[in-house]
FILUM-669033 format. One record per residue (C-alpha): residue number from 0; x, y, z. Coordinates in steps of 0.1 Angstrom, whole numbers, plus 5000, padded with zeros to 4 digits. Last residue first. Layout:
N
(pt NUM,(X,Y,Z))
...
END
This chain:
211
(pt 210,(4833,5041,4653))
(pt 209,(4859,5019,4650))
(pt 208,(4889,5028,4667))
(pt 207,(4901,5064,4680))
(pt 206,(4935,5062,4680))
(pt 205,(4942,5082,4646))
(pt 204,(4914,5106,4638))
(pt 203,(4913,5109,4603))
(pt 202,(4925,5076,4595))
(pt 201,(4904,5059,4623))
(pt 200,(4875,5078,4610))
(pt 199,(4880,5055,4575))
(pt 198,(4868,5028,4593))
(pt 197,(4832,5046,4582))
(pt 196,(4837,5042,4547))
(pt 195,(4842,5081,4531))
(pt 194,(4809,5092,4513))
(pt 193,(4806,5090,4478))
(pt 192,(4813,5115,4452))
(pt 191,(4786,5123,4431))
(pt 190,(4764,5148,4453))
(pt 189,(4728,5149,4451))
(pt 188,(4713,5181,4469))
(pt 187,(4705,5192,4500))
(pt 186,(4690,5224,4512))
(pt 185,(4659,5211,4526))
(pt 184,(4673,5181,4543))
(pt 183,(4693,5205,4565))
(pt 182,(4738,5203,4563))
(pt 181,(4739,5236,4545))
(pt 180,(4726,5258,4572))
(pt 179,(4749,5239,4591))
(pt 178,(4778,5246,4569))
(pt 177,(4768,5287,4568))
(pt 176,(4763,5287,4608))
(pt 175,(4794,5269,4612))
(pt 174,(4812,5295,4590))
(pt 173,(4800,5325,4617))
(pt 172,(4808,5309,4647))
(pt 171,(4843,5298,4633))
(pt 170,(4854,5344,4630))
(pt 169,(4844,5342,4670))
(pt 168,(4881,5342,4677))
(pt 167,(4893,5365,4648))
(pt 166,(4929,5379,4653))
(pt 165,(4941,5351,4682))
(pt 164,(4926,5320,4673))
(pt 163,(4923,5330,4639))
(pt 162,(4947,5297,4623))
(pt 161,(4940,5274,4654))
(pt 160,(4897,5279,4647))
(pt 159,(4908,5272,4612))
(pt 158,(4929,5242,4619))
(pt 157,(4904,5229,4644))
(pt 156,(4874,5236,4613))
(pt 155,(4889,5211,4590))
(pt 154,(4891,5184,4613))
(pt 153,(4856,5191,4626))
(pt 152,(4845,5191,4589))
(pt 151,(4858,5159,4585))
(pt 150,(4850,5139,4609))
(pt 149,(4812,5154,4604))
(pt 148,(4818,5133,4566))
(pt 147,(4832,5106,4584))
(pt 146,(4800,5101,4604))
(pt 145,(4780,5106,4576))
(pt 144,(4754,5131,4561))
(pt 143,(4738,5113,4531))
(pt 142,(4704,5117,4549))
(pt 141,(4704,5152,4552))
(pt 140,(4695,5165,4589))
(pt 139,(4661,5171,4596))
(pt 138,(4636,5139,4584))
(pt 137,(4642,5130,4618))
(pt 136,(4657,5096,4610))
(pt 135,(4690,5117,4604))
(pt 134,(4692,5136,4633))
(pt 133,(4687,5106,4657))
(pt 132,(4716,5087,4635))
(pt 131,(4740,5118,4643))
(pt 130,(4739,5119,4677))
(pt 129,(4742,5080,4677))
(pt 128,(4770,5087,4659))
(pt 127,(4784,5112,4681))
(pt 126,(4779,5093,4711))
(pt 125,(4805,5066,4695))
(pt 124,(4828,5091,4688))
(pt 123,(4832,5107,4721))
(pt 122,(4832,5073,4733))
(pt 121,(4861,5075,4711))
(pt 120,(4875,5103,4727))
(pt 119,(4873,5092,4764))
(pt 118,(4891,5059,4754))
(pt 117,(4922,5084,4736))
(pt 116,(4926,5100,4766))
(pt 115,(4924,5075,4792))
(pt 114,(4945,5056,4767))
(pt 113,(4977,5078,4762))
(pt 112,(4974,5098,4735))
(pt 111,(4994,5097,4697))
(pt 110,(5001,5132,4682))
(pt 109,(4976,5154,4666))
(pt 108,(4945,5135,4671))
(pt 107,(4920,5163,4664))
(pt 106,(4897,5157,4697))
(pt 105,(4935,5157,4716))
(pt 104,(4950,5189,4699))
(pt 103,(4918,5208,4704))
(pt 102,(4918,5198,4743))
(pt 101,(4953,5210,4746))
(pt 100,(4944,5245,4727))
(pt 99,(4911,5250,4750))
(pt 98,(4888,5276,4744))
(pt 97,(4885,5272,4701))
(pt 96,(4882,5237,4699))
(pt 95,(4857,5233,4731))
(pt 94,(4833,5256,4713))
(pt 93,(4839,5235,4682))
(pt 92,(4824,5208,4703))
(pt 91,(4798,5228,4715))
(pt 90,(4785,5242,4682))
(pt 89,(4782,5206,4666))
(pt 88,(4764,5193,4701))
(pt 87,(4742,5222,4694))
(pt 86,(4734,5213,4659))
(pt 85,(4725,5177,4668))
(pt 84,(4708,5184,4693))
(pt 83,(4682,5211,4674))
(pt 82,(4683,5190,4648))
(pt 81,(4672,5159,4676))
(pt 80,(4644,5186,4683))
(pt 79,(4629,5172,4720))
(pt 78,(4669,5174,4732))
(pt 77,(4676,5145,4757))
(pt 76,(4703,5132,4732))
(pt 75,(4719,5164,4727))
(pt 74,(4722,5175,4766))
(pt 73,(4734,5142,4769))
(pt 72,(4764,5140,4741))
(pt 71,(4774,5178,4750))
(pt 70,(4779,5165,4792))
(pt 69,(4799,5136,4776))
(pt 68,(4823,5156,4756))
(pt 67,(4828,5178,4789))
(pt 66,(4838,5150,4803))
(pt 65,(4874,5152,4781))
(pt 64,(4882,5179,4808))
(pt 63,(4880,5152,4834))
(pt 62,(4898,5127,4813))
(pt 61,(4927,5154,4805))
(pt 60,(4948,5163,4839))
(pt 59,(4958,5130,4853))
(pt 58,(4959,5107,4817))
(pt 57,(4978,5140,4804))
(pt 56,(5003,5134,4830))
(pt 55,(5012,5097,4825))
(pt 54,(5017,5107,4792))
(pt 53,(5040,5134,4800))
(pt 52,(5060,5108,4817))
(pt 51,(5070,5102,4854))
(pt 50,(5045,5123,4867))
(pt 49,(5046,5130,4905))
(pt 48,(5086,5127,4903))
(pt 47,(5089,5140,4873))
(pt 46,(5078,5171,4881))
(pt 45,(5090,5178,4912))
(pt 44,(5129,5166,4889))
(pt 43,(5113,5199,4868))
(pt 42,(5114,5222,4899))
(pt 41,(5089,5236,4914))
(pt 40,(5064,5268,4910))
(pt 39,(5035,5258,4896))
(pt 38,(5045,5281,4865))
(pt 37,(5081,5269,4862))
(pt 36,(5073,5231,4860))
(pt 35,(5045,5234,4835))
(pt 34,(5070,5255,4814))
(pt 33,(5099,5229,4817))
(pt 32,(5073,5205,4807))
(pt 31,(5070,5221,4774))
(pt 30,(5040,5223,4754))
(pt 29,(5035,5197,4734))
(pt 28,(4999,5189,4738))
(pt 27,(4987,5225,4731))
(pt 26,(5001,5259,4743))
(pt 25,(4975,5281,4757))
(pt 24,(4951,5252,4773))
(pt 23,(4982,5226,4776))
(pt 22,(5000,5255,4802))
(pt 21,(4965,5262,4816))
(pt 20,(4958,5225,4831))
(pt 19,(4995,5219,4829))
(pt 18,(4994,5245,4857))
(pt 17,(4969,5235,4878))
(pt 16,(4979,5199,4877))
(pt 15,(5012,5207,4890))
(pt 14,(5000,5229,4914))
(pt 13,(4978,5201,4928))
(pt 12,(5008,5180,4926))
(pt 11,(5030,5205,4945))
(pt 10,(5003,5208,4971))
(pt 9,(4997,5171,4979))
(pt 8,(5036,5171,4981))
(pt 7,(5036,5196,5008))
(pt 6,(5007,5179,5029))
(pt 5,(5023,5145,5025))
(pt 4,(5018,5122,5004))
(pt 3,(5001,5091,5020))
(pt 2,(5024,5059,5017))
(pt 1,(5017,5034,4990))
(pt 0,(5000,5000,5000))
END
């Protein structure tokens, strides 16, 4: 049975967790430990010695802030208007994008994650296709709308929402609203090319597994 920390330690590793919290908010997934380190005030062998690895790290600081995906996935389900769910989980997700660089860099798979990270994403996933499924069958969203095509467009909108981060934060609010104007029954038309197969999320968003 490991010993209790005691009360100083307890405070250097709330410190710790603190700080990567903001550090991996500003900076993304690679920010420097060193930096971690220097705003919770300790040295890097501190560090190291509550987190061996910044793996071991992210699996402290990032399932809680991965929740949030959970919270958008009820609140969406429970909706009365699955479009109305479907567009506000959309909005929320991109929300989380654009406040949070670390959490960005983990819902767009840029780098590998460790496994509490990468198994709160794809439940992520999973939610999102039953998300997506209850949208569909109401006559709302277009029925050729797919999981890999939402992939997609979330992909493509984390680089934009990266690229005006700092001159034009809101500038994502306003394309979403023109995509998901686009994305109702009512404006859809036939389009040639074929949807992506579904494994082909795992591509997109490495780590993830089937969907």
């Amino acid at each position: 049975m490991p010993k209790p920390l005691r009360a100083d330690a307890v405070r250097n590793r709330d410190r710790l967790r603190s700080a990567a919290a903001g550090v991996f908010a500003e900076r993304g997934l690679d920010a420097p430990l060193e930096e971690i380190a220097r705003r919770a005030g300790v040295s890097i062998g501190t560090l190291y010695n509550h987190f061996p690895s910044r793996d071991a790290l992210l699996d402290d600081v990032f399932p809680a802030r991965l929740a949030a995906l959970d919270r958008l996935a009820a609140d969406a389900l429970a909706a009365d208007d699955p479009w109305e769910g479907f567009a506000g989980y959309v909005e929320g997700l991109l929300r989380l994008h654009a406040e949070d660089q670390g959490l960005s860099d983990a819902l767009a798979r840029r780098g590998p994650l460790p496994p509490e990270v990468a198994a709160a994403c794809a439940r992520g996933l999973a939610h999102l296709s039953e998300i997506l499924t209850r949208a569909r069958e109401s006559g709302r969203l277009r029925p050729d709308f797919t999981l890999t095509d939402l992939s997609a467009l979330v992909l493509a909108f984390s680089q934009f929402i990266r690229d005006t981060r700092t001159r034009a934060p809101d500038a994502w609010r306003r394309h979403l609203a023109f995509h998901l104007d686009g994305l109702r029954t009512e404006a859809a038309h036939d389009i040639a090319v074929p949807a992506l197969p579904d494994e082909e999320v795992s591509r997109l968003f490495p780590g993830a597994g089937p969907a």
